[in-house]
Backbone and ligand atoms as CSV (ligand in chain L), in Angstrom:
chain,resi,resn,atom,element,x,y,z
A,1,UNK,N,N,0.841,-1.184,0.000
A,1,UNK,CA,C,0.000,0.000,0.000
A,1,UNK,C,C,0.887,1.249,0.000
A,2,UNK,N,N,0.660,2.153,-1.014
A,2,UNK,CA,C,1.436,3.556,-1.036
A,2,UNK,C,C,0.987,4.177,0.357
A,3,UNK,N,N,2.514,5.073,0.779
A,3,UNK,CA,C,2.117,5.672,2.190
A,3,UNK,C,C,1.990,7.353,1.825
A,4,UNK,N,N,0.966,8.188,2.425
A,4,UNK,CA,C,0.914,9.206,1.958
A,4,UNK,C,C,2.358,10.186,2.377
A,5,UNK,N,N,2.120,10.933,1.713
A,5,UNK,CA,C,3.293,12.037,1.838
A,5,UNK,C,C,2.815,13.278,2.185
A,6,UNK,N,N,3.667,13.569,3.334
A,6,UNK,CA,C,3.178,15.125,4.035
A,6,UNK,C,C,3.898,16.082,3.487
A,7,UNK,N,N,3.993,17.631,3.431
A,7,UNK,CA,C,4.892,18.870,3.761
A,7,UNK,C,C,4.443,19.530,4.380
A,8,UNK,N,N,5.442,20.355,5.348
A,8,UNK,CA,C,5.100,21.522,6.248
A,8,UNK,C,C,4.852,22.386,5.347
A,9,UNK,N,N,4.165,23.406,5.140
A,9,UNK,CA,C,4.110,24.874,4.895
A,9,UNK,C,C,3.773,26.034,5.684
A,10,UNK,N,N,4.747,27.017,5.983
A,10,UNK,CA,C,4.239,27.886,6.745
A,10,UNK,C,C,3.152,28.869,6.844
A,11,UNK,N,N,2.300,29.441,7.448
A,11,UNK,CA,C,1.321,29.751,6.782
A,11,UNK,C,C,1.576,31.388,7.129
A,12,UNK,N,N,0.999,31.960,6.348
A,12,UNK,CA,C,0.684,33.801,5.862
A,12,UNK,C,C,-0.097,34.232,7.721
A,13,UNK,N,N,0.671,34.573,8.274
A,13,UNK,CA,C,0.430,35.305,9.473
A,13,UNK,C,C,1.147,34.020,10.919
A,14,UNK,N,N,1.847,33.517,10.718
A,14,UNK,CA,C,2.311,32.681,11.387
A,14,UNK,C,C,1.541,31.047,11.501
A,15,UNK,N,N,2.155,30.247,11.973
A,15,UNK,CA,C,2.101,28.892,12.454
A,15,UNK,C,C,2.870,28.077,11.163
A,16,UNK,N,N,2.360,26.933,11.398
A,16,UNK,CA,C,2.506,25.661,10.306
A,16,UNK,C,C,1.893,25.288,9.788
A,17,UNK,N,N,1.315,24.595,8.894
A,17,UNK,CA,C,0.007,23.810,8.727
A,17,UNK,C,C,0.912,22.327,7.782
A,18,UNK,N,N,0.376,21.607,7.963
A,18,UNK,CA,C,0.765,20.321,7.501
A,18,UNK,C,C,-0.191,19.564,6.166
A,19,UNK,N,N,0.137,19.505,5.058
A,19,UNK,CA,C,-0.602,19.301,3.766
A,19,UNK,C,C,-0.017,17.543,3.294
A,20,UNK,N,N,-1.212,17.129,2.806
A,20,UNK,CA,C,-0.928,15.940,1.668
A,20,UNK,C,C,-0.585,16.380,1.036
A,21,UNK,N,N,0.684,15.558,-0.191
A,21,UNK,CA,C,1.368,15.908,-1.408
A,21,UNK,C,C,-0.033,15.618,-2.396
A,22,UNK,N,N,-0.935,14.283,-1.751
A,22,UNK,CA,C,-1.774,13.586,-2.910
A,22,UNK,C,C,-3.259,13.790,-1.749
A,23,UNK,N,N,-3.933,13.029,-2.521
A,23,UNK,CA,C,-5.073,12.857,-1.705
A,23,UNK,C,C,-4.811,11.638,-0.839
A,24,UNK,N,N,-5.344,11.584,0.214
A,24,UNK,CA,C,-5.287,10.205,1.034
A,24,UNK,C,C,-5.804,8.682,0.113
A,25,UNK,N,N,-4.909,7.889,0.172
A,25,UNK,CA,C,-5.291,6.780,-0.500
A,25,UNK,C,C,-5.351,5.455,0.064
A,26,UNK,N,N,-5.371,5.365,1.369
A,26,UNK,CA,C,-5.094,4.329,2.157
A,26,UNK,C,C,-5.949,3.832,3.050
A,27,UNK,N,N,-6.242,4.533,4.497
A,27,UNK,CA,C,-6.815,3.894,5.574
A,27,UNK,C,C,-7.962,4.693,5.487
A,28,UNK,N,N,-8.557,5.641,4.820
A,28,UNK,CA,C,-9.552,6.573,4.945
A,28,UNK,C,C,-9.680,7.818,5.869
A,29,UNK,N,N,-8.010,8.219,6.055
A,29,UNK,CA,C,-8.366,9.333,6.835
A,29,UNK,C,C,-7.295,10.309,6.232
A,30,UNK,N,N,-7.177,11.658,6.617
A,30,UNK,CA,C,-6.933,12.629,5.777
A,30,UNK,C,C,-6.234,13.713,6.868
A,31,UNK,N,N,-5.036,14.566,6.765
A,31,UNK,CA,C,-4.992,15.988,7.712
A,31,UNK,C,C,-5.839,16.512,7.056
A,32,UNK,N,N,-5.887,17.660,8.830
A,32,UNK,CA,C,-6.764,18.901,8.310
A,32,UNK,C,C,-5.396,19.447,8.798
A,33,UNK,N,N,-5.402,20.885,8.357
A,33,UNK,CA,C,-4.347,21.631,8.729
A,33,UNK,C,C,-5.170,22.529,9.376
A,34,UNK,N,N,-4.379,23.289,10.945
A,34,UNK,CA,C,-4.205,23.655,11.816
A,34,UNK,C,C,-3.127,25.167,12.006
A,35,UNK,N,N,-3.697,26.521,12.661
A,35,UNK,CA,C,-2.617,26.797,12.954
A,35,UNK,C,C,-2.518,26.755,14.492
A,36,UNK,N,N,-3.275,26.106,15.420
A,36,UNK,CA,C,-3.267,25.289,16.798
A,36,UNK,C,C,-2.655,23.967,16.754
A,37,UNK,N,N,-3.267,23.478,16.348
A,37,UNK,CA,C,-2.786,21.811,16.097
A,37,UNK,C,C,-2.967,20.734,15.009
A,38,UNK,N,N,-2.378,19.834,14.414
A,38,UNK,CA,C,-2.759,19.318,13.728
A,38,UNK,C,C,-4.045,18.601,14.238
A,39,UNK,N,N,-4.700,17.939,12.960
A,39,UNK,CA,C,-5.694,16.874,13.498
A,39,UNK,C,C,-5.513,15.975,12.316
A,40,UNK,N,N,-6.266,15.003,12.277
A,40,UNK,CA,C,-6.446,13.773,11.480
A,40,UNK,C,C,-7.842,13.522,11.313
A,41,UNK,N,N,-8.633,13.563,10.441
A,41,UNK,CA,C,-9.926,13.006,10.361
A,41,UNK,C,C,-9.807,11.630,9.796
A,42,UNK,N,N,-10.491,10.578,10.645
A,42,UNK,CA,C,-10.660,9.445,9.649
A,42,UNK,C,C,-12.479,9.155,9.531
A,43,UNK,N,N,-11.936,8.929,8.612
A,43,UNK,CA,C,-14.020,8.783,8.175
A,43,UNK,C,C,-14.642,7.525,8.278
A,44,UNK,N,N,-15.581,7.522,8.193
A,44,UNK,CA,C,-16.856,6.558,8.715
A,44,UNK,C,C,-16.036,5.365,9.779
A,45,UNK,N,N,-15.468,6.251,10.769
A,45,UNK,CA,C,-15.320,5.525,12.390
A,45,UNK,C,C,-16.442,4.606,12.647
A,46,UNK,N,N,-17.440,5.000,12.901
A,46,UNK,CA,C,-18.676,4.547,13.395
A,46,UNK,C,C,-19.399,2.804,13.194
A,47,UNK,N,N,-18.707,2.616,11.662
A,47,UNK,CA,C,-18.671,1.081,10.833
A,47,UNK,C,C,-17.634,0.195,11.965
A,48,UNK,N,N,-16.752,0.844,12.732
A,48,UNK,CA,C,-15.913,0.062,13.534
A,48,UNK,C,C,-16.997,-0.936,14.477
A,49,UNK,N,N,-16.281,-2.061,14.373
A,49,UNK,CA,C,-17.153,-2.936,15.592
A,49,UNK,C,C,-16.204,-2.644,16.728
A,50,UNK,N,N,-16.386,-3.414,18.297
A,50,UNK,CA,C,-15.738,-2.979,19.333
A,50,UNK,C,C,-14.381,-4.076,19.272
A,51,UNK,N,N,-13.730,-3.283,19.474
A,51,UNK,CA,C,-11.790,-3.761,19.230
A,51,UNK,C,C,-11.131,-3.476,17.998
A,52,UNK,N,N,-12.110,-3.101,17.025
A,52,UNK,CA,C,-11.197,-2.725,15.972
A,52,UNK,C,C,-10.821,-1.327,15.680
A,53,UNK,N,N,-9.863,-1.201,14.982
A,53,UNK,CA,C,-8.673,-0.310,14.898
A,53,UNK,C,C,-8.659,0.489,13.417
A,54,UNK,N,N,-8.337,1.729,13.314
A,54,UNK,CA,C,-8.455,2.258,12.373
A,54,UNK,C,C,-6.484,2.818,11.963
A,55,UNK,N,N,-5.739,3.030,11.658
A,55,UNK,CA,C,-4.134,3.588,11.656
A,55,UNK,C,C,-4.432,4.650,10.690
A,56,UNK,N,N,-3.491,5.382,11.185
A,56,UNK,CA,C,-3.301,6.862,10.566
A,56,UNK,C,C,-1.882,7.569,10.419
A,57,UNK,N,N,-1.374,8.595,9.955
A,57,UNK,CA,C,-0.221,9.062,10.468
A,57,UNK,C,C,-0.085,10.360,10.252
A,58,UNK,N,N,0.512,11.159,10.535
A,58,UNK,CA,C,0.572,12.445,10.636
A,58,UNK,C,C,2.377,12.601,10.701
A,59,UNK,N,N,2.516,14.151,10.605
A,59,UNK,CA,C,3.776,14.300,10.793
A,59,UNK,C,C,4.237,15.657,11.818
A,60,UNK,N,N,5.310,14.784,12.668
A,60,UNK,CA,C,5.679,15.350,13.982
A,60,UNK,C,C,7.071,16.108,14.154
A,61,UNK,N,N,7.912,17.286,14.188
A,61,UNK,CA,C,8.997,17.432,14.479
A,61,UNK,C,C,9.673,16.626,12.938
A,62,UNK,N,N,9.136,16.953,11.885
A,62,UNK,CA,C,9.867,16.746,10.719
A,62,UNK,C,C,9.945,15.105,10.446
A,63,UNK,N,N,9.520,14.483,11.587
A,63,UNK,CA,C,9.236,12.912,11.193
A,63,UNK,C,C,7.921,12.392,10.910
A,64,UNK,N,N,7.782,11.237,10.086
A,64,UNK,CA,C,6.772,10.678,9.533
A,64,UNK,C,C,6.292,9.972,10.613
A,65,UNK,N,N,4.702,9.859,11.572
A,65,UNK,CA,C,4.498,8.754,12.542
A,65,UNK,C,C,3.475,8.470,12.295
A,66,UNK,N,N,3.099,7.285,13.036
A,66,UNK,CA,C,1.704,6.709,12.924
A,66,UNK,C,C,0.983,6.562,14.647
A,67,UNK,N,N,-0.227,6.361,14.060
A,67,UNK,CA,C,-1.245,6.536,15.354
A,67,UNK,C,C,-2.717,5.808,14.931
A,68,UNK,N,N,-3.239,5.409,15.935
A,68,UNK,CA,C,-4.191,4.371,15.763
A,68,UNK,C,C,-5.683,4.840,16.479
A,69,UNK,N,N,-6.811,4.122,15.825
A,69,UNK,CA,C,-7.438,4.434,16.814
A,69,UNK,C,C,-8.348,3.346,16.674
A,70,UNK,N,N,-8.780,3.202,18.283
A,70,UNK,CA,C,-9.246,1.621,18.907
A,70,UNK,C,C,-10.802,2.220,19.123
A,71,UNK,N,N,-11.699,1.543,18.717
A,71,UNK,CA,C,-13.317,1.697,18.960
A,71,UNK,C,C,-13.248,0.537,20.494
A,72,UNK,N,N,-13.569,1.042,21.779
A,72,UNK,CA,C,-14.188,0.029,22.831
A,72,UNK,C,C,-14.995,0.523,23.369
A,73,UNK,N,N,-16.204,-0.338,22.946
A,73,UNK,CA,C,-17.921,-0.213,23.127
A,73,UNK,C,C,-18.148,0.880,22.797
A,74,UNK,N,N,-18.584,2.333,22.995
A,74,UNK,CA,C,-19.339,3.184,22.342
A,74,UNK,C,C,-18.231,4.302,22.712
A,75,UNK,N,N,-17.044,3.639,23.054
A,75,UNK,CA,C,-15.662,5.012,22.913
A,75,UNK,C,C,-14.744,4.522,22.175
A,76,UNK,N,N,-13.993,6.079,21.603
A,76,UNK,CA,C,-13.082,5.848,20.303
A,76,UNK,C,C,-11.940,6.823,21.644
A,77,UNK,N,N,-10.702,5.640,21.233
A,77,UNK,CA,C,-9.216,6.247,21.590
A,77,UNK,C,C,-8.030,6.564,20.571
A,78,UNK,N,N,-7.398,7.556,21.083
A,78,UNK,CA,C,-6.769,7.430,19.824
A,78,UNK,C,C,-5.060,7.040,20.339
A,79,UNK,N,N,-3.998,6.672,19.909
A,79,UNK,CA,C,-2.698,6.208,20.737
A,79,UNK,C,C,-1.941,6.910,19.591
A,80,UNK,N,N,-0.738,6.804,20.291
A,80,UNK,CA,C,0.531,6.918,19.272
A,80,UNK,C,C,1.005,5.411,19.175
A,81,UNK,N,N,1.412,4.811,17.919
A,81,UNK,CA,C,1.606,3.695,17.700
A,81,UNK,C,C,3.185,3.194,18.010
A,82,UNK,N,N,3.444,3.279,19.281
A,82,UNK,CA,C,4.680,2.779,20.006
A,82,UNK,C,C,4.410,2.269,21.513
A,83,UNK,N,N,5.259,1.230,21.370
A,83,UNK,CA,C,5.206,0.654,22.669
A,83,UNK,C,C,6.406,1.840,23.686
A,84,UNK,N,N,5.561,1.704,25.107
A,84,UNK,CA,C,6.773,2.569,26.074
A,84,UNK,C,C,7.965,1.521,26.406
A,85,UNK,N,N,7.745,0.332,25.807
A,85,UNK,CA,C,9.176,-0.462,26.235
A,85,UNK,C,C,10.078,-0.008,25.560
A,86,UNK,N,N,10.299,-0.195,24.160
A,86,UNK,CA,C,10.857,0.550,22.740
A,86,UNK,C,C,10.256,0.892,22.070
A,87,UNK,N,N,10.996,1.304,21.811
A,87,UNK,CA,C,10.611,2.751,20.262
A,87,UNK,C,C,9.915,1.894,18.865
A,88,UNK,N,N,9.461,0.759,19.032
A,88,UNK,CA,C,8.982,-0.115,17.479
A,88,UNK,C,C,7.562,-0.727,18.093
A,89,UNK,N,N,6.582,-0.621,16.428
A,89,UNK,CA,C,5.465,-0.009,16.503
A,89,UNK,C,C,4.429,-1.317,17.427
A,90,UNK,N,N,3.242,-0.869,18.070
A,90,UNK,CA,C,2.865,-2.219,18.627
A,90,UNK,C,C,2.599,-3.202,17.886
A,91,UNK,N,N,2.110,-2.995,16.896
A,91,UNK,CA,C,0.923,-4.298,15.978
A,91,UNK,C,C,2.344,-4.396,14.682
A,92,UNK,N,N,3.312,-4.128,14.868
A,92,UNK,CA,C,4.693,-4.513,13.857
A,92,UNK,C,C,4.331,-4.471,12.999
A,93,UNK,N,N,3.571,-3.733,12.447
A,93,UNK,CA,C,3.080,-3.652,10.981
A,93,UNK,C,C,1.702,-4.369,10.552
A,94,UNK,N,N,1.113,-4.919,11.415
A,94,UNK,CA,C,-0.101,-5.698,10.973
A,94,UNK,C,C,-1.044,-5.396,10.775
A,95,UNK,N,N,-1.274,-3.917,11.845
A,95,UNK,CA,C,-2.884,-3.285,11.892
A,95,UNK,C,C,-3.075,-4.265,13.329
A,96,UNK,N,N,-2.891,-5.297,14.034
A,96,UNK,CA,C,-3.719,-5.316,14.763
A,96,UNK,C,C,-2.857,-5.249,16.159
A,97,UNK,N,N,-4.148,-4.404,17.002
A,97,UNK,CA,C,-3.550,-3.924,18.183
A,97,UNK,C,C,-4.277,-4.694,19.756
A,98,UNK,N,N,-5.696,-4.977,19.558
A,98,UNK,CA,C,-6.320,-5.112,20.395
A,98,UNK,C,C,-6.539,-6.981,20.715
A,99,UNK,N,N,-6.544,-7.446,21.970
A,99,UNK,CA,C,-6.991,-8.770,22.187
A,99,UNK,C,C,-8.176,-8.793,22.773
A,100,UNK,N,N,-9.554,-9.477,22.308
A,100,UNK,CA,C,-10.513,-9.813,23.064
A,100,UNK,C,C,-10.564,-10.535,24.042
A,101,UNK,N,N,-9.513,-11.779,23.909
A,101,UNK,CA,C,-8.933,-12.598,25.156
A,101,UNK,C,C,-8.698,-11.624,26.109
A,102,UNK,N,N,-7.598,-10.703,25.977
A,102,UNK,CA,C,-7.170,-10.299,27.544
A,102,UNK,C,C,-7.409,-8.946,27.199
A,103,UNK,N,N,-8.553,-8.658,26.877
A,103,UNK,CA,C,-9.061,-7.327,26.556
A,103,UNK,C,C,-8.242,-5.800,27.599
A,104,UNK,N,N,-7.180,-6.371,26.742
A,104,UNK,CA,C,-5.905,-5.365,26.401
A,104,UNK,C,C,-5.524,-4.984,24.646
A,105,UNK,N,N,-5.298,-3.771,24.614
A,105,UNK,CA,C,-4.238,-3.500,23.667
A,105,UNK,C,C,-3.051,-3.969,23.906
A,106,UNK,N,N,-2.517,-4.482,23.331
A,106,UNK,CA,C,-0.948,-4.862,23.521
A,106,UNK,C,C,-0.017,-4.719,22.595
A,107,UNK,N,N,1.854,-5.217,22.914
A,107,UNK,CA,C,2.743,-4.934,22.098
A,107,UNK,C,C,2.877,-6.472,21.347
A,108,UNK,N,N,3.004,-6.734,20.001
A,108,UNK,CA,C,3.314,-7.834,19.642
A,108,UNK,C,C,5.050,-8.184,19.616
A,109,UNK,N,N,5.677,-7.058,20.137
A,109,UNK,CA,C,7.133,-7.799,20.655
A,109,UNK,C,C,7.434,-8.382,21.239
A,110,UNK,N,N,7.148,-8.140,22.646
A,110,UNK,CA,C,7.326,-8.427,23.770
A,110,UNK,C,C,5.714,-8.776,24.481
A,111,UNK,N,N,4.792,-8.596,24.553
A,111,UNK,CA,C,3.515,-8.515,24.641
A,111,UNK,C,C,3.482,-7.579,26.124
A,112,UNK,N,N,3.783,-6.548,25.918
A,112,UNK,CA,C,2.796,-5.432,26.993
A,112,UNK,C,C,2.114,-5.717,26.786
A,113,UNK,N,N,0.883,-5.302,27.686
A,113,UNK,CA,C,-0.315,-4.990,27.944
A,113,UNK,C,C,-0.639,-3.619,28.179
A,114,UNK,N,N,-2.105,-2.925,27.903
A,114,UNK,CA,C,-2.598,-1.831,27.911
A,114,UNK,C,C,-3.818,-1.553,28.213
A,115,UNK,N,N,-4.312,-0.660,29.226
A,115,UNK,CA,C,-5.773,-0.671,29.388
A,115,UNK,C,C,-6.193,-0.038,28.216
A,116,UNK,N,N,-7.494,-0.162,27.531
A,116,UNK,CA,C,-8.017,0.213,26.480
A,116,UNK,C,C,-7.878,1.909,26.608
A,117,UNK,N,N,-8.631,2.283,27.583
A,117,UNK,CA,C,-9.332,3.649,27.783
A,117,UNK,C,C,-8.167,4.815,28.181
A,118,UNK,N,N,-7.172,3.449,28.811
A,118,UNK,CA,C,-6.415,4.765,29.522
A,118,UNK,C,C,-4.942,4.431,28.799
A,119,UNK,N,N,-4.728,3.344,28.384
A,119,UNK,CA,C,-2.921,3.603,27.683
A,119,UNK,C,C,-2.259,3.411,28.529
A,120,UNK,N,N,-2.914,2.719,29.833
A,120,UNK,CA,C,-1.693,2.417,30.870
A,120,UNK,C,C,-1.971,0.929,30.277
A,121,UNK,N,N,0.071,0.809,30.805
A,121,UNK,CA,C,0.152,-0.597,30.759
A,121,UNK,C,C,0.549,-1.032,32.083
A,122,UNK,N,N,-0.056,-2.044,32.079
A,122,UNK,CA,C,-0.349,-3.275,33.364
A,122,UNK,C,C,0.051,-4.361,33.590
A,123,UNK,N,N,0.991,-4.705,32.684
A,123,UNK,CA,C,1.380,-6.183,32.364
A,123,UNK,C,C,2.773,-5.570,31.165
A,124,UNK,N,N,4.066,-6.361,31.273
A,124,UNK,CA,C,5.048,-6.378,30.779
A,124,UNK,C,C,6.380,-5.608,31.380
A,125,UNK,N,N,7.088,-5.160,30.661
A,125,UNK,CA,C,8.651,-4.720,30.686
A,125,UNK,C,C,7.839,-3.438,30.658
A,126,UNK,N,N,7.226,-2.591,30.635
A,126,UNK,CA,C,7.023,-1.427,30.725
A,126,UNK,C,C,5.576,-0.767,31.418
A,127,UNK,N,N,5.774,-2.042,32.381
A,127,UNK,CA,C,4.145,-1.704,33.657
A,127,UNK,C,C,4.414,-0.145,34.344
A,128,UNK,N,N,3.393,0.359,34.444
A,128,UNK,CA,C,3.265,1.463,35.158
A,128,UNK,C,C,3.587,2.333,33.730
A,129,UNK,N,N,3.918,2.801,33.049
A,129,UNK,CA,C,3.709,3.982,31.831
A,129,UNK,C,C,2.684,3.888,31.409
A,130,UNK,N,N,2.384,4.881,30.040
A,130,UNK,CA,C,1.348,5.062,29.531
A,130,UNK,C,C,1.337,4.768,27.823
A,131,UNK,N,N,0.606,4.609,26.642
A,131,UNK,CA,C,0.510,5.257,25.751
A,131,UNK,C,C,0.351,6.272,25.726
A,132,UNK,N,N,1.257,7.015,24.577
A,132,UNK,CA,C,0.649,8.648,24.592
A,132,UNK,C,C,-0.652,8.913,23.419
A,133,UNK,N,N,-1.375,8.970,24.154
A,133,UNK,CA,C,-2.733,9.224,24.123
A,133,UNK,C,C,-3.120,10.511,23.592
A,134,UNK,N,N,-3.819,10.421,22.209
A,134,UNK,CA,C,-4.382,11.733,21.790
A,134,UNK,C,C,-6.081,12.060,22.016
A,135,UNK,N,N,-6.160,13.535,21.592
A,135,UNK,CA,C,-7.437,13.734,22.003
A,135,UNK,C,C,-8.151,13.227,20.961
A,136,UNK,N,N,-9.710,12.877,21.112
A,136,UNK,CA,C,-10.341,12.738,19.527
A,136,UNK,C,C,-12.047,12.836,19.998
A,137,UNK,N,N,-12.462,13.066,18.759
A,137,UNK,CA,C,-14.136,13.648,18.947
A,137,UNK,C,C,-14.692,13.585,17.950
A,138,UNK,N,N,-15.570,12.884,17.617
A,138,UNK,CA,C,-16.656,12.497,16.988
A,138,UNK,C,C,-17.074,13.774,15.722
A,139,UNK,N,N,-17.476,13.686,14.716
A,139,UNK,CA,C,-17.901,14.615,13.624
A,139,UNK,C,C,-18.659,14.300,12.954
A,140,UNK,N,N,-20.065,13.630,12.899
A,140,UNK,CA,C,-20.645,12.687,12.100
A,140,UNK,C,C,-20.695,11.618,12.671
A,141,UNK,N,N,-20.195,11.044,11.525
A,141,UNK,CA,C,-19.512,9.824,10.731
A,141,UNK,C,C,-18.171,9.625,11.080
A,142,UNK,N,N,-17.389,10.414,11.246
A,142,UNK,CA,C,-15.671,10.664,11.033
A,142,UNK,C,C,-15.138,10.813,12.959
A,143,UNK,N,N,-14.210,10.300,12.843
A,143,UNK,CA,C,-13.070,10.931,14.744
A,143,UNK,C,C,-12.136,11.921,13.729
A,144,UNK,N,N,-12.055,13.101,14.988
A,144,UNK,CA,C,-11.263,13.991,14.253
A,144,UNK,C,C,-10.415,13.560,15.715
A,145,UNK,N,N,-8.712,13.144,15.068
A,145,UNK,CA,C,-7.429,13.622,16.504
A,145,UNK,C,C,-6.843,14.519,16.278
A,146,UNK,N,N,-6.308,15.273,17.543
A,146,UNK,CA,C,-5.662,16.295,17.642
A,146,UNK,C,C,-4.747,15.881,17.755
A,147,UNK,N,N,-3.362,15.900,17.733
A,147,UNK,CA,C,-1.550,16.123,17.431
A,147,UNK,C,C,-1.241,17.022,17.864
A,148,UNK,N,N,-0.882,16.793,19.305
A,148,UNK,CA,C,-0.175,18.156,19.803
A,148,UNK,C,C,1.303,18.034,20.013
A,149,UNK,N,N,1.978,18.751,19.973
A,149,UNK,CA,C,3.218,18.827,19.433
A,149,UNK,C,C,4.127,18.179,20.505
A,150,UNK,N,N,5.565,18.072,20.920
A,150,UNK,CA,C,5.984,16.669,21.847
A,150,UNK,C,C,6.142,18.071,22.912
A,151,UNK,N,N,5.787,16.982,24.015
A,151,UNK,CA,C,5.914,17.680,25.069
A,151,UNK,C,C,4.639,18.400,25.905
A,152,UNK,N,N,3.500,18.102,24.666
A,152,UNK,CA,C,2.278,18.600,25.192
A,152,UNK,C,C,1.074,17.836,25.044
A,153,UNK,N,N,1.519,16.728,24.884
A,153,UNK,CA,C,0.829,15.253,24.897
A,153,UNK,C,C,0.157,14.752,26.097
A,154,UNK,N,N,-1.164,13.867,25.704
A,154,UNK,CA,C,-1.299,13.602,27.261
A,154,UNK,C,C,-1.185,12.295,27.565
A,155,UNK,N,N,-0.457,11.927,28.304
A,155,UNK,CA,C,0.189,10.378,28.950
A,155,UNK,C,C,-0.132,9.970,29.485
L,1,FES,S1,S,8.705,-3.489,22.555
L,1,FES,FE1,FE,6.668,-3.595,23.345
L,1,FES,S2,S,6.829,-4.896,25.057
L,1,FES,FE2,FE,8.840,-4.812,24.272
């Protein structure tokens, strides 16, 4: 699957705003540009059943990242797609993040564990941290996340 391509552009009275080179062609979600924060819309969220996962990515401090978001029961979360043990992604490339068995998110490296709602993990090499956890809110059909820049994340 082609991965989209971002650029910064600065915008006419200050900030950044962050643009597709193309149109989104992949997971169904898209930037909006921001001169507060980025966001991510992904569309028709709502088709999610409970545990499944939508991936997205945005771009942070000049790097390309990805971020996910988990439907459990009638709430949508959104994560940054890294485990707090190391720096490599949870679902290693698969798309899948969530277990109905031990209704945890988890790492498929090492297998952390994660509470759904909150991004704490509870189980593994990296008990007691968090996912860093973005904001997100409903629009329709669509979760719009916010991307706030490092350091102003909530953990
Ligand atoms: S990298 Fe995730 S538990 Fe080790």
């Amino acid at each position: 699957m082609a991965r989209a391509r971002w650029r910064s552009v600065r915008r006419e009275g200050g900030g950044l705003a962050i643009r597709p080179e193309r149109p989104w062609d992949g997971w169904g979600a898209s930037l909006i540009t921001s001169t507060i924060m980025p966001q991510v819309r992904i569309s028709n969220v709502r088709e999610l059943a409970h545990g499944e996962t939508r991936k997205y990515t945005f771009e942070r401090t000049g790097e390309l990242r990805e971020g996910f978001l988990l439907r459990y029961g009638d709430t949508f979360v959104a994560y940054l797609n890294e485990c707090r043990h190391w720096r490599v992604d949870l679902d290693a490339g698969e798309g899948r993040f969530f277990s109905a068995k031990l209704n945890r998110i988890y790492c498929r490296t090492h297998g952390a564990c994660y509470v759904p709602l909150t991004g704490e993990c509870d189980f593994g090499p990296c008990a007691g941290e968090r996912l860093e956890q973005f904001d997100v809110h409903l629009e329709g059909e669509d979760a719009i996340v916010n991307i706030p820049e490092l350091g102003h994340a909530r953990k």
